[in-house]
DOGU-321148 format. One record per residue (C-alpha): residue number from 1; residue in one letter; x, y, z. Coordinates in steps of 0.25 Angstrom, whole numbers. Each point is the difference from the previous one (the first is absolute). Layout:
residues N
+-----+------+-------+-------+-------+
! seq ! type !    xx !    yy !    zz !
+-----+------+-------+-------+-------+
! NUM !    A !     X !     Y !     Z !
...
+-----+------+-------+-------+-------+
//
This chain:
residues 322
+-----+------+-------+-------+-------+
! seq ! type !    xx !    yy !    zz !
+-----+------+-------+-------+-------+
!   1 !    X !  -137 !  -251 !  -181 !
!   2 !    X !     0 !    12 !   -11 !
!   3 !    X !   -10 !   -10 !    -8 !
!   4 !    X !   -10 !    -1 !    11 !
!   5 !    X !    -2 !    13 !     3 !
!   6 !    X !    -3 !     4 !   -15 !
!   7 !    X !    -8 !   -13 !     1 !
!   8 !    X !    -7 !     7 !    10 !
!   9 !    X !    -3 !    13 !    -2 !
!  10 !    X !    -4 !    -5 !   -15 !
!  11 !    X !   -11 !    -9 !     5 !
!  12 !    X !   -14 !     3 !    -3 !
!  13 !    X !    -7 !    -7 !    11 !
!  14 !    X !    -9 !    -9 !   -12 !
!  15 !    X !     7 !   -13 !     5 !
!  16 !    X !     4 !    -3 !    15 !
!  17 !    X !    15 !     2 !     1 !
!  18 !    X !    10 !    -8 !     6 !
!  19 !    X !    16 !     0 !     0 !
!  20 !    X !    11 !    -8 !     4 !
!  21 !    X !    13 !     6 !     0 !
!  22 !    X !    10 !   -10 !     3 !
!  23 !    X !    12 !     8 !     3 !
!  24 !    X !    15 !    -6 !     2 !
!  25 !    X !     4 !    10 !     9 !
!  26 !    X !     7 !     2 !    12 !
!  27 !    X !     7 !   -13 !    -6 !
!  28 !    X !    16 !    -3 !    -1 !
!  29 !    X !     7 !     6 !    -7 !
!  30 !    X !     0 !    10 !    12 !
!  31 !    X !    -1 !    13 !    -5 !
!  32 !    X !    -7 !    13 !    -1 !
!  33 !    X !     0 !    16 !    -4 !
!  34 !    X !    -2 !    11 !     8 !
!  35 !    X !    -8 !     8 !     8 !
!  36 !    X !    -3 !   -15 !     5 !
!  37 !    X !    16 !    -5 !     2 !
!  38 !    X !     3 !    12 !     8 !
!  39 !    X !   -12 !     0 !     8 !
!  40 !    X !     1 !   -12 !     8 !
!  41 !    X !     6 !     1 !    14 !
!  42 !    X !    12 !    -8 !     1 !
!  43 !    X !     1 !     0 !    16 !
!  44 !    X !   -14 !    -3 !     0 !
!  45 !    X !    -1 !   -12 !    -6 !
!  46 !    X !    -1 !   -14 !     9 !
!  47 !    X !     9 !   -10 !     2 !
!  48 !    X !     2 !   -10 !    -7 !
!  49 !    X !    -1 !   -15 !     4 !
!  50 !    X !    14 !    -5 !    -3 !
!  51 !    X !     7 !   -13 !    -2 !
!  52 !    X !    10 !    -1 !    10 !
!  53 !    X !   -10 !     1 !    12 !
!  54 !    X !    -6 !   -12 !    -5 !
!  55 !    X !     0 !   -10 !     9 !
!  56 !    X !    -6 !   -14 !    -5 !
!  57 !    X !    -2 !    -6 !   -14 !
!  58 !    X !    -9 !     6 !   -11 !
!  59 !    X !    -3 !    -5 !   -14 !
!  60 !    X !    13 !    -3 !    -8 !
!  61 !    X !    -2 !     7 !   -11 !
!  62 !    X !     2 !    13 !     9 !
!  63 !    X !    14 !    -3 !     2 !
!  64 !    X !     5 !    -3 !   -16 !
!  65 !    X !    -7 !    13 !    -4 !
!  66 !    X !     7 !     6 !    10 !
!  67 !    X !    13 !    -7 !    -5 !
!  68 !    X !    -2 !     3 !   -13 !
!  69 !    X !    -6 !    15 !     1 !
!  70 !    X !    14 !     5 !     7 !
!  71 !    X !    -8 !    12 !     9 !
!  72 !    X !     4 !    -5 !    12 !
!  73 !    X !    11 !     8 !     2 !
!  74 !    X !    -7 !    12 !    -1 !
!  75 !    X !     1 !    12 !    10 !
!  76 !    X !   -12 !     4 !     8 !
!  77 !    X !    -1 !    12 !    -7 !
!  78 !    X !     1 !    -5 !   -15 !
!  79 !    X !   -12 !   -11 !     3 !
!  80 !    X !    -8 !    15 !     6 !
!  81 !    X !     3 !     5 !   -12 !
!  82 !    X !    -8 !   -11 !    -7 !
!  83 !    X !    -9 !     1 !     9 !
!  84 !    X !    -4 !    13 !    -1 !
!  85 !    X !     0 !    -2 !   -17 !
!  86 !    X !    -9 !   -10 !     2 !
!  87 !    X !    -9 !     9 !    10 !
!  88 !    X !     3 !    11 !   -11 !
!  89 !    X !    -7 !    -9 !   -10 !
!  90 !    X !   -13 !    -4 !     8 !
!  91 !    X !     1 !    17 !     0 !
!  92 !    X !    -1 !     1 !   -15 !
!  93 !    X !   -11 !   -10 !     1 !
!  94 !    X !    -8 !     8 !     9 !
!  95 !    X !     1 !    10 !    -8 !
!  96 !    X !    -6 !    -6 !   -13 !
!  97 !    X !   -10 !    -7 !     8 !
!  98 !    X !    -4 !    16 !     4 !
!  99 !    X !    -1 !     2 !   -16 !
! 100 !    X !    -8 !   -12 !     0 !
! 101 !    X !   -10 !     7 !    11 !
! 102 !    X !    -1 !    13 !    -4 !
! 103 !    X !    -3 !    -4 !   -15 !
! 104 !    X !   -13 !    -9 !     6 !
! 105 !    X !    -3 !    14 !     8 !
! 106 !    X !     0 !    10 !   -12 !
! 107 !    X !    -8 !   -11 !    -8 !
! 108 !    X !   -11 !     1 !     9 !
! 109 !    X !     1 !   -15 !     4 !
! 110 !    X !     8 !    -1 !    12 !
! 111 !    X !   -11 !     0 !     9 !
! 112 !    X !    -6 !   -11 !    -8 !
! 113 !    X !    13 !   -10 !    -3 !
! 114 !    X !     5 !   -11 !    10 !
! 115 !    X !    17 !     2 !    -1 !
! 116 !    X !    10 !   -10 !     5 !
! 117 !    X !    13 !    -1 !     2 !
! 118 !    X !     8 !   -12 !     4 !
! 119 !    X !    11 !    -7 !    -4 !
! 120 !    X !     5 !   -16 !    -5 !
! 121 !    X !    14 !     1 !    11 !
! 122 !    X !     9 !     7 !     8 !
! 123 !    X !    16 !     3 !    -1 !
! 124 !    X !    10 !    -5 !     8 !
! 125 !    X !     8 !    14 !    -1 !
! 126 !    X !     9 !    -5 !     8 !
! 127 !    X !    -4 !    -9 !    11 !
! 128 !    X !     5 !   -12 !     3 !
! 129 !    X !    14 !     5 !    -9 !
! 130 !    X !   -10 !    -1 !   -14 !
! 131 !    X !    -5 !     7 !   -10 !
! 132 !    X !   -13 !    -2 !    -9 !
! 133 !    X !    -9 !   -13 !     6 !
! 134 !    X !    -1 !   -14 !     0 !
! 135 !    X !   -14 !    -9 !    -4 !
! 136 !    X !     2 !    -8 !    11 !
! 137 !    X !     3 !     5 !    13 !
! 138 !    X !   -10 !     9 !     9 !
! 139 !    X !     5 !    11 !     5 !
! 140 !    X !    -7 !    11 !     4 !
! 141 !    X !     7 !    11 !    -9 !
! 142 !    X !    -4 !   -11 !   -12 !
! 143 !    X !   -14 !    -4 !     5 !
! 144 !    X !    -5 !    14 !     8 !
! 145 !    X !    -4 !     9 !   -13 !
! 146 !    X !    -8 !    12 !     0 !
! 147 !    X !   -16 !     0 !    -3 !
! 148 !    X !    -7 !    12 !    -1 !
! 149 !    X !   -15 !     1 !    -4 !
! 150 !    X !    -8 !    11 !    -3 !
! 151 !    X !   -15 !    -4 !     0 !
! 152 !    X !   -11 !     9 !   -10 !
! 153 !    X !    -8 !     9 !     7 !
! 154 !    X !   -13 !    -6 !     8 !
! 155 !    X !     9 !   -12 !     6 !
! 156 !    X !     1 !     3 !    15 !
! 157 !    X !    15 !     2 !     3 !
! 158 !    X !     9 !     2 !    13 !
! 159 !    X !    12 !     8 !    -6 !
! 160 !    X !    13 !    -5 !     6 !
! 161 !    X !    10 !   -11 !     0 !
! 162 !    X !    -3 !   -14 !     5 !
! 163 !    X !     9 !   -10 !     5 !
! 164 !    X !    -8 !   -10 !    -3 !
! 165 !    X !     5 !   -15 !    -7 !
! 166 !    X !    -4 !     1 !   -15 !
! 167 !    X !     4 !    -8 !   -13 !
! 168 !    X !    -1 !     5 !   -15 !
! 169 !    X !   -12 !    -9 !    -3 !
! 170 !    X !    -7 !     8 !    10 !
! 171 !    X !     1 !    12 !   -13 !
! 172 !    X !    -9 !    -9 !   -11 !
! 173 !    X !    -9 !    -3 !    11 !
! 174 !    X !    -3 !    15 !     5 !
! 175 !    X !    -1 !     4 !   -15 !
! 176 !    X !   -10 !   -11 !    -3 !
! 177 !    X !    -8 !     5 !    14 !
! 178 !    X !     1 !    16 !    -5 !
! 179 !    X !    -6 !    -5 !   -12 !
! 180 !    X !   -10 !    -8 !     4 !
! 181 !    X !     6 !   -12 !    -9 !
! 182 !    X !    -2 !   -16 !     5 !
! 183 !    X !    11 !    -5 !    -7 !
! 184 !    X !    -2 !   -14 !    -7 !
! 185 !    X !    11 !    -9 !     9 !
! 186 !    X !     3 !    -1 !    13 !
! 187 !    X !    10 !    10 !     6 !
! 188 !    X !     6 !     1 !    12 !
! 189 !    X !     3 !    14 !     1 !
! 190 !    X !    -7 !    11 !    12 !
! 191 !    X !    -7 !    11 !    -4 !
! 192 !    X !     7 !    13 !     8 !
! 193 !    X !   -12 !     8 !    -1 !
! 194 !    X !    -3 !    -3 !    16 !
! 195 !    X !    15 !     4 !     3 !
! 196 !    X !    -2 !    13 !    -9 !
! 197 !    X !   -12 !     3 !     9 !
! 198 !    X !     9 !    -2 !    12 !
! 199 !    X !    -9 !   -12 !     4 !
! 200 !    X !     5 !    -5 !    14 !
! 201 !    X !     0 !   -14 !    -5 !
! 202 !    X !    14 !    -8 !    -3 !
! 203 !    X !     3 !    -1 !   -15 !
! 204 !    X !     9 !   -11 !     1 !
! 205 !    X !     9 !    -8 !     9 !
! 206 !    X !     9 !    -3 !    -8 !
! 207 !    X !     6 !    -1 !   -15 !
! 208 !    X !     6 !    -9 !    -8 !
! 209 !    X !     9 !     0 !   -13 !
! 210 !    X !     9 !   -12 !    -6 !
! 211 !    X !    12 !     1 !    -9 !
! 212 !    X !    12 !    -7 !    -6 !
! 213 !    X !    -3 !   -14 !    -8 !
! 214 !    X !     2 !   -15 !     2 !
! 215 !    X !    15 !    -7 !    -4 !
! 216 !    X !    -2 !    -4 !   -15 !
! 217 !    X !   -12 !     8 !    -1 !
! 218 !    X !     8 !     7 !   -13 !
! 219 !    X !   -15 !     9 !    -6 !
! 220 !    X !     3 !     8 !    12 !
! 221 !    X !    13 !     2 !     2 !
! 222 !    X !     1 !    13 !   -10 !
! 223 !    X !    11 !    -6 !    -9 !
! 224 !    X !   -11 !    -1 !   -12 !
! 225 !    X !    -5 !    16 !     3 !
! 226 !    X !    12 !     7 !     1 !
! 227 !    X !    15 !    -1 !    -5 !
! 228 !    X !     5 !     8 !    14 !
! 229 !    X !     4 !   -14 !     6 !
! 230 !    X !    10 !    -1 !   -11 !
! 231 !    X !     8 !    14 !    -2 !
! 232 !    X !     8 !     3 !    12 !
! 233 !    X !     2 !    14 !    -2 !
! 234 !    X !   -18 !     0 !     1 !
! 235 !    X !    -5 !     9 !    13 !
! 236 !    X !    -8 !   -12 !     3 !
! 237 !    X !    10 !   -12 !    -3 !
! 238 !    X !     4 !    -1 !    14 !
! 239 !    X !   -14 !    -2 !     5 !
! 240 !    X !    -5 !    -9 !   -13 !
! 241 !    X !    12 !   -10 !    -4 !
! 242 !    X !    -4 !    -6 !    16 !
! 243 !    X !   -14 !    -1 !    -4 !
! 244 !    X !     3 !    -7 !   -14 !
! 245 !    X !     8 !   -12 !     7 !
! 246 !    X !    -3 !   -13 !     8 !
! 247 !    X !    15 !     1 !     6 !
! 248 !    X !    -6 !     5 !    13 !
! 249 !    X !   -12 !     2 !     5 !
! 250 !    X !     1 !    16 !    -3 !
! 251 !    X !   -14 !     2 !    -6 !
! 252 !    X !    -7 !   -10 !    10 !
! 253 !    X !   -15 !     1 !     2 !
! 254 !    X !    -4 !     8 !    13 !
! 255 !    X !   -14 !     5 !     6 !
! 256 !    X !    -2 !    10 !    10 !
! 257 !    X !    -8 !     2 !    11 !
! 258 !    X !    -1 !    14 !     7 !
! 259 !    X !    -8 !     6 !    11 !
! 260 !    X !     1 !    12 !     7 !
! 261 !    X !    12 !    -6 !     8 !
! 262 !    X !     4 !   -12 !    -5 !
! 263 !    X !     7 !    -6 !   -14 !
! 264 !    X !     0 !   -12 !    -4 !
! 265 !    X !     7 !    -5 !   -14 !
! 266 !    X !    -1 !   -15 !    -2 !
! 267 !    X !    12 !    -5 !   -11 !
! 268 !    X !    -1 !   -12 !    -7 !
! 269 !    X !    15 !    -3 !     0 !
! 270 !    X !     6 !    10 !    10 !
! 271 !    X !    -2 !     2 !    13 !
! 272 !    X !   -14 !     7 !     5 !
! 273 !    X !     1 !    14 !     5 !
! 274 !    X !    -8 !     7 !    12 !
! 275 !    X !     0 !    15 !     4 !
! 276 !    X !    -3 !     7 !    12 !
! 277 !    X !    -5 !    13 !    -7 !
! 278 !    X !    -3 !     8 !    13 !
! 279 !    X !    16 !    -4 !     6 !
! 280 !    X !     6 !    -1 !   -13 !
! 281 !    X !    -8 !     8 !   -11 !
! 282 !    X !    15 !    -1 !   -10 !
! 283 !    X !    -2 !   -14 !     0 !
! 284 !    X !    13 !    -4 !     3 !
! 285 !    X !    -2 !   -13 !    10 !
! 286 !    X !    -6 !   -11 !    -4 !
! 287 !    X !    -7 !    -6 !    11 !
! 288 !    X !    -5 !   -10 !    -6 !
! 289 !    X !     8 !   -13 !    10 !
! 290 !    X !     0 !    10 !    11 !
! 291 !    X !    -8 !    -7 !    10 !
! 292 !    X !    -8 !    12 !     7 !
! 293 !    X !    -7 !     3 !   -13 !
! 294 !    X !    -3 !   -17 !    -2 !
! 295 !    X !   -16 !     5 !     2 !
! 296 !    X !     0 !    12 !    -9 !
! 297 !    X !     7 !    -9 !   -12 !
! 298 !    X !   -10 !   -11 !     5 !
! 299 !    X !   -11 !     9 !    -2 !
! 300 !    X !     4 !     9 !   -14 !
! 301 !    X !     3 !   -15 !    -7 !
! 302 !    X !   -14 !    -4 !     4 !
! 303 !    X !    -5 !    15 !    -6 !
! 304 !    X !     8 !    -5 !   -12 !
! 305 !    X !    -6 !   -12 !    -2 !
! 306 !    X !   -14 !     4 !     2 !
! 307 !    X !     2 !    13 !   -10 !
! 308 !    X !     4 !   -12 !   -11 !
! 309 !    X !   -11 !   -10 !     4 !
! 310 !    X !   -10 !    14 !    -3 !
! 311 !    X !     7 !     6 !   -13 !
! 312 !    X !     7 !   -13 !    -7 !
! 313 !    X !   -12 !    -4 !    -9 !
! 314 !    X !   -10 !     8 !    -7 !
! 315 !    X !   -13 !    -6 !    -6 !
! 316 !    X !    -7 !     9 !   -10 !
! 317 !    X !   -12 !     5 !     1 !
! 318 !    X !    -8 !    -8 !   -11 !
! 319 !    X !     2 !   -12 !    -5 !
! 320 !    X !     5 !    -2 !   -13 !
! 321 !    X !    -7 !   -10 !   -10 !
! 322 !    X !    10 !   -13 !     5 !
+-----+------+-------+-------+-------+
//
């Protein structure tokens, strides 16, 4: 963070500047310094969803991280604790993020610079009994991360938050519209420039992501990128030794669907998962066999299956010389 600051009040303007500052943090371990540990609110922070008030099936690789992370026997007040670290860290972030800002003001080219903030997952922090994350389950404290956008000067802009449906392509297709840039493939992201305008119109419907890998599928399975699968004394081996085997179907290939109200996770080798986000925004019914709800499952696996009829080939542009 130091680095880019320096970076940017050394630049000279002879070149256009751009910056990605991949940062690991917030990210286990969970901990952090002061003014940011003690400045977090412990009675204000929300509940968490927990795993005894589940009530149906959800993906199996929940329960033996579970097992094997040992945290269930936590007091309320021990998993606040974590809580309000990890809300202490997302603090601390802020606050470099502010150096990051205030650097591009005294530089004179604030005005002129598009910034954005996002990031590639989200925490369990303790719902559902877990720390840390999982690659192939949906939940919204995983899948719901933050995206902030901060167009140059001259784009029409509606400041606010929007609750609108977004996904991380939509980033590389604003830059390319910011710019100006046709990009030389077909893409399926959507520029935000009409949400930043505070433009009436729907963004999206609904948003997608997949996870998880098929049984024998052994290139993605981690065991060839990291050695965590094997140490159990790792911070991650509880989470990676059940995605480097084939003895379950830990690691099983999911895709969501989610709308405003609905979520729908379609499993390979488990069963499918539906989620009444209005009744149930913790996720913890599955709804998925409950007759009432037989048309909304009906209707987000045909949403589903049209998403991958529209995104599961991609021709390019030219042709090549075969």
């Amino acid at each position: 963070m130091l680095g880019a600051v320096d970076f940017i009040k050394s630049y000279k303007g002879d070149k256009p500047l751009c910056i990605y500052l991949p940062l690991q943090y917030p990210h286990p371990p969970y901990g952090v310094e002061d003014p940011w540990f003690s400045a977090i609110d412990r009675s204000a922070i929300p509940p968490r969803a927990r795993h005894e008030d589940i009530t149906a099936e959800k993906p199996l690789i929940l329960q033996a991280i579970r097992e094997t992370q040992n945290m269930t026997g936590w007091s309320e007040d021990r998993w606040t604790e974590l809580r309000a670290t990890y809300y202490g860290m997302c603090a601390r972030l802020d606050h470099q993020f502010g150096m990051i800002i205030k650097a591009l003001q005294q530089s004179g080219i604030y005005d002129d610079s598009a910034v954005f903030l996002f990031s590639d997952h989200g925490d369990f922090t303790g719902d559902y009994g877990l720390v840390e994350k999982t690659q192939n389950t949906m939940e919204d404290c995983l899948t719901r991360v933050p995206f902030v956008v901060k167009p140059p000067a001259g784009v029409p802009v509606k400041p606010g938050v929007r609750d609108d449906l977004v996904e991380l392509i939509d980033f590389s297709a604003t830059v390319y519209d910011l710019c100006g840039i046709t990009p030389p493939y077909w893409q399926f992201g959507k520029s935000l420039r009409g949400l930043i305008a505070g433009d009436a119109c729907m963004h999206r419907d609904a948003v997608y992501c997949e996870g998880g890998r098929l049984i024998n599928e052994i290139q993605a399975n981690e065991h060839q990128s990291t050695s965590a699968g094997d140490n159990s004394l790792g911070m991650y081996w509880p989470r990676i030794r059940l995605q480097v085997t084939d003895e379950k179907p830990y690691h099983s290939k999911a895709t969501m669907c989610r709308t405003k109200t609905h979520k729908y996770v379609r499993r390979l080798y488990e069963k499918d998962e539906l989620y009444d986000l209005v009744q149930d925004p913790q996720e913890l019914r599955n709804c998925i066999d409950d007759p009432a709800y037989a048309t909304v499952r009906d209707q987000m696996q045909e949403r589903m299956l049209g998403w991958y009829q529209e995104t599961c080939d991609v021709v390019p542009l030219e042709s090549d010389r075969r």
